[in-house]
C-alpha positions as CSV (number, residue, x, y, z in Angstrom):
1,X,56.5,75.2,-194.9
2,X,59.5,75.0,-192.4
3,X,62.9,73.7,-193.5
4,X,63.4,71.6,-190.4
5,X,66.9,70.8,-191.7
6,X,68.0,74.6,-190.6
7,X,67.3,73.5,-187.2
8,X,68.4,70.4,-186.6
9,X,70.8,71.4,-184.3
10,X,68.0,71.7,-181.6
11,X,68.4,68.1,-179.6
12,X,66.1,65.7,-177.1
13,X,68.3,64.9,-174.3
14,X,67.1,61.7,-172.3
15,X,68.2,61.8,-168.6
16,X,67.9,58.7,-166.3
17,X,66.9,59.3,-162.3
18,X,66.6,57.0,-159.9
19,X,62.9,57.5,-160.3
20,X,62.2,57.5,-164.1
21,X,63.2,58.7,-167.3
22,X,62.9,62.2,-168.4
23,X,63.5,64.4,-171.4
24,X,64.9,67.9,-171.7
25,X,65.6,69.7,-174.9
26,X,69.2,71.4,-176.0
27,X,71.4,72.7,-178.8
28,X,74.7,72.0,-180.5
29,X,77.1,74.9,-180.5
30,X,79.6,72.2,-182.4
31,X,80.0,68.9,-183.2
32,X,80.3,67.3,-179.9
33,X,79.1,69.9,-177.7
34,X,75.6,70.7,-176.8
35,X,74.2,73.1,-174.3
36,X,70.6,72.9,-172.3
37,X,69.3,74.3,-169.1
38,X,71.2,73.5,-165.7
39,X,68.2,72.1,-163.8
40,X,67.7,69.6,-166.4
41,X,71.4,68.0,-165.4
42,X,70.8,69.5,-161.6
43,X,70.8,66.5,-158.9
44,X,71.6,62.7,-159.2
45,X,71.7,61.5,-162.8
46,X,72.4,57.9,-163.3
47,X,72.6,58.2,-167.1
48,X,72.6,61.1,-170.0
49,X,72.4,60.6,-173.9
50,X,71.3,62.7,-177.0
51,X,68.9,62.5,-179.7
52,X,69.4,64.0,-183.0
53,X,66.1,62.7,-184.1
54,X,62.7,65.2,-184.6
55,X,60.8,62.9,-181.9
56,X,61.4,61.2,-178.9
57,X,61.8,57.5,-179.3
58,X,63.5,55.8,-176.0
59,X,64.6,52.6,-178.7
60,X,65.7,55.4,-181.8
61,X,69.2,56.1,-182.4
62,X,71.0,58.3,-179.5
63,X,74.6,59.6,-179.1
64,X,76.3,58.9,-175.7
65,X,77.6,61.7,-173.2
66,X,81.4,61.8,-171.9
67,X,80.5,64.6,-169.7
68,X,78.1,67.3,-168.4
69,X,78.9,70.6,-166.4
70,X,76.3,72.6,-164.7
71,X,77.3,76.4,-165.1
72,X,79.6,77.4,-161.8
73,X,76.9,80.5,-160.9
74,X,73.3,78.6,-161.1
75,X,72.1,78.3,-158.1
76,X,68.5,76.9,-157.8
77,X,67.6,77.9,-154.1
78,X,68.5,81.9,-155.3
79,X,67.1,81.6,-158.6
80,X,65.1,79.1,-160.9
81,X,66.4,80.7,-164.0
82,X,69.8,83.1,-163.5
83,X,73.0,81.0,-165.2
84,X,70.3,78.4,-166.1
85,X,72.7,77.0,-168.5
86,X,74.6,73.6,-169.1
87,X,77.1,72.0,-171.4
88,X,77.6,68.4,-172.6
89,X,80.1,66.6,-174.4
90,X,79.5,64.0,-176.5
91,X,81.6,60.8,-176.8
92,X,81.0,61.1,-181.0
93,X,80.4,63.7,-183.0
94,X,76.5,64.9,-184.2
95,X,76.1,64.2,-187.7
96,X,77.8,66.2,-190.7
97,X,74.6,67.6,-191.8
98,X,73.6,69.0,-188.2
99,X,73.1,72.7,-188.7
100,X,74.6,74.8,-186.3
101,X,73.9,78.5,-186.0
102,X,76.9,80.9,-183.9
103,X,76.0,82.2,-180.2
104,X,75.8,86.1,-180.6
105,X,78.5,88.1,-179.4
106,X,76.8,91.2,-177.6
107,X,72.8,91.6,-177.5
108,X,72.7,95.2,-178.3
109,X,69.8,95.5,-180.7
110,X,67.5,92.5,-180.3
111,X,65.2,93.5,-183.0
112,X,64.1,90.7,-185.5
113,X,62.6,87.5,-185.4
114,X,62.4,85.1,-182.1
115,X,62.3,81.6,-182.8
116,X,62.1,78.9,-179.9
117,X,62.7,75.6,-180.6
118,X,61.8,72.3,-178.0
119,X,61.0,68.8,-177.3
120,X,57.9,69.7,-175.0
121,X,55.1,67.3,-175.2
122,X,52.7,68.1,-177.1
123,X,49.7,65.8,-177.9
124,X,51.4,62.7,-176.3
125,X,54.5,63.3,-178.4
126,X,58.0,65.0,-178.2
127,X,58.7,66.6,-181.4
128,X,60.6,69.2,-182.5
129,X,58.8,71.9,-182.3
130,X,59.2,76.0,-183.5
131,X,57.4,78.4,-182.1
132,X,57.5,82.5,-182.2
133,X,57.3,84.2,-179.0
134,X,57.3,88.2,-178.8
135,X,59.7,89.9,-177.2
136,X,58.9,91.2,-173.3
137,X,61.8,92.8,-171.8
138,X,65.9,92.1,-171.6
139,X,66.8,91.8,-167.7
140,X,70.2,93.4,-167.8
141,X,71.1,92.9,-164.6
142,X,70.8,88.8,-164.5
143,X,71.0,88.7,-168.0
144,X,68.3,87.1,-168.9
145,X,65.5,87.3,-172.1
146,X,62.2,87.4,-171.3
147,X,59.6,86.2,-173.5
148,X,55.9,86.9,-174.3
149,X,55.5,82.6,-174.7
150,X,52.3,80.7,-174.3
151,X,53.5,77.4,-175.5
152,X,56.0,76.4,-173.8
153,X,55.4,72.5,-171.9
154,X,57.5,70.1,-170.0
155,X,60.7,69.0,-171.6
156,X,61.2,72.5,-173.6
157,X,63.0,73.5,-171.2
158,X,66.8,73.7,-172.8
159,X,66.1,74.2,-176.0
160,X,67.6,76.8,-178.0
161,X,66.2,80.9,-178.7
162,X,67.5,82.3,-181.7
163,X,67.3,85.5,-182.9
164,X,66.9,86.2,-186.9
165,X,68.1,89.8,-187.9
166,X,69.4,91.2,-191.2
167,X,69.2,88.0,-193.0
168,X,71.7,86.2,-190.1
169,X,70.2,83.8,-187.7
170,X,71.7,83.9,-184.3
171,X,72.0,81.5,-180.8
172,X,71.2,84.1,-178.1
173,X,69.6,81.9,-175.4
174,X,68.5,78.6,-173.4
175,X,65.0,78.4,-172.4
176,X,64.8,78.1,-168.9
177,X,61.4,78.3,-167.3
178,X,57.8,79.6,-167.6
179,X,55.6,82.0,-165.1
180,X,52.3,83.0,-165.1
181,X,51.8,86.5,-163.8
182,X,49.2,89.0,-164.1
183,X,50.8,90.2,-167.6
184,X,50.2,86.6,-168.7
185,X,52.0,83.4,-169.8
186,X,56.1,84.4,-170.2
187,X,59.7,82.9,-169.7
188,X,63.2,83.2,-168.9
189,X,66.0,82.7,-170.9
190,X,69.3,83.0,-169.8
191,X,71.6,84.7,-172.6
192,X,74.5,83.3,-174.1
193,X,77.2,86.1,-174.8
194,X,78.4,86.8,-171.5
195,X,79.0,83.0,-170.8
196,X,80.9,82.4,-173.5
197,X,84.2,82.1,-172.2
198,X,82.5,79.4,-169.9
199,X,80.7,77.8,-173.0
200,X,84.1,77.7,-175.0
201,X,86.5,76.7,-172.6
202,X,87.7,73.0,-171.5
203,X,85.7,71.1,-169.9
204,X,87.1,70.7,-166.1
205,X,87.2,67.5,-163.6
206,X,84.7,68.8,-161.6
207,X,82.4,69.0,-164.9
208,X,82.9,65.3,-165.2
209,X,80.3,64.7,-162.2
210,X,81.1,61.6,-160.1
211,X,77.9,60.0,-159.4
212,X,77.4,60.5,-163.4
213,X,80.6,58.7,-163.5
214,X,80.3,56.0,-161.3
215,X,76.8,55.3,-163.0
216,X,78.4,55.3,-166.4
């Protein structure tokens, strides 16, 4: 039986369009700071705020957003998936219990266990869900992990990859996106080490996003 306690650092994120509510799944890296994939946050966003819950409920208990910040290198007309990353801040910190795993600091050997964790709807409901996907291939270049995963769905996308090894559980990436090619059903998942100096440091003006702002 899962301990869903270990991973209740994995988060719903509700954001608000101009045409509809939508959900997107993320991570806490620490208290009040939770990362999920750039497209998610890409475009006009009248309103973000956070779930700690294990389902979706638009009238359950929700933590408000100070600030979001699209990573400065994704670019959705080059690539769907490269620097697919975001971080938010939160105006109040996640609960005490909220267990939160360290980003890896070099993916050298990425032997061990995957585990993928999202908010993707699955029989009319968002719920926390783990699954196990098998390793594919480690795309050096754009530094991305790419994953043997045939359950991924809509609002997964965010959510966090860990990798368990030697008795240590690890954050090494955000879930990004899904293709089906002749190998099969697989995704992308940008990794986390060589962003941290992006992850860790202040969050900038420009982060702040001004229609976010004004719609705040």
């Amino acid at each position: 039986m899962i301990d869903w306690s270990n991973f209740n650092s994995s988060l719903i994120i509700e954001v608000t369009r101009p045409d509809g509510v939508y959900t997107c799944s993320g991570v806490a890296i620490n208290s009040t700071t939770v990362l999920t994939a750039a497209h998610c946050l890409e475009g006009e966003i009248q309103h973000v705020r956070i779930s700690y819950e294990s389902s979706y409920n638009p009238k359950g208990k929700f933590l408000q957003v100070e600030a979001f910040e699209l990573h400065p290198d994704y670019d959705s007309k080059k690539s769907n998936y490269k620097s697919d990353i975001a971080r938010i801040q939160l105006t109040e910190e996640l609960p005490e219990n909220t267990c939160i795993f360290p980003i890896i600091k070099k993916e050298g050997d990425l032997s061990g266990k995957i585990l993928r964790l999202g908010f993707g709807a699955r029989a009319t409901q968002n719920l926390r869900t783990l699954v196990t996907p098998e390793f594919k291939a480690h795309r050096k270049i754009e530094n991305v992990l790419e994953l043997n995963d045939m359950f991924s769905y809509s609002g997964d996308s965010g959510g966090p990859v860990f990798l368990q090894q030697n008795g240590q559980m690890y954050l090494i990436a955000i879930h990004s996106t899904l293709s089906f090619g002749p190998e099969g059903k697989h995704s992308f998942n940008p990794l986390l080490s060589k962003h941290k100096q992006w992850i860790e440091s202040p969050f900038s003006a420009l982060g702040l996003g001004e229609q976010f702002q004004n719609a705040v």
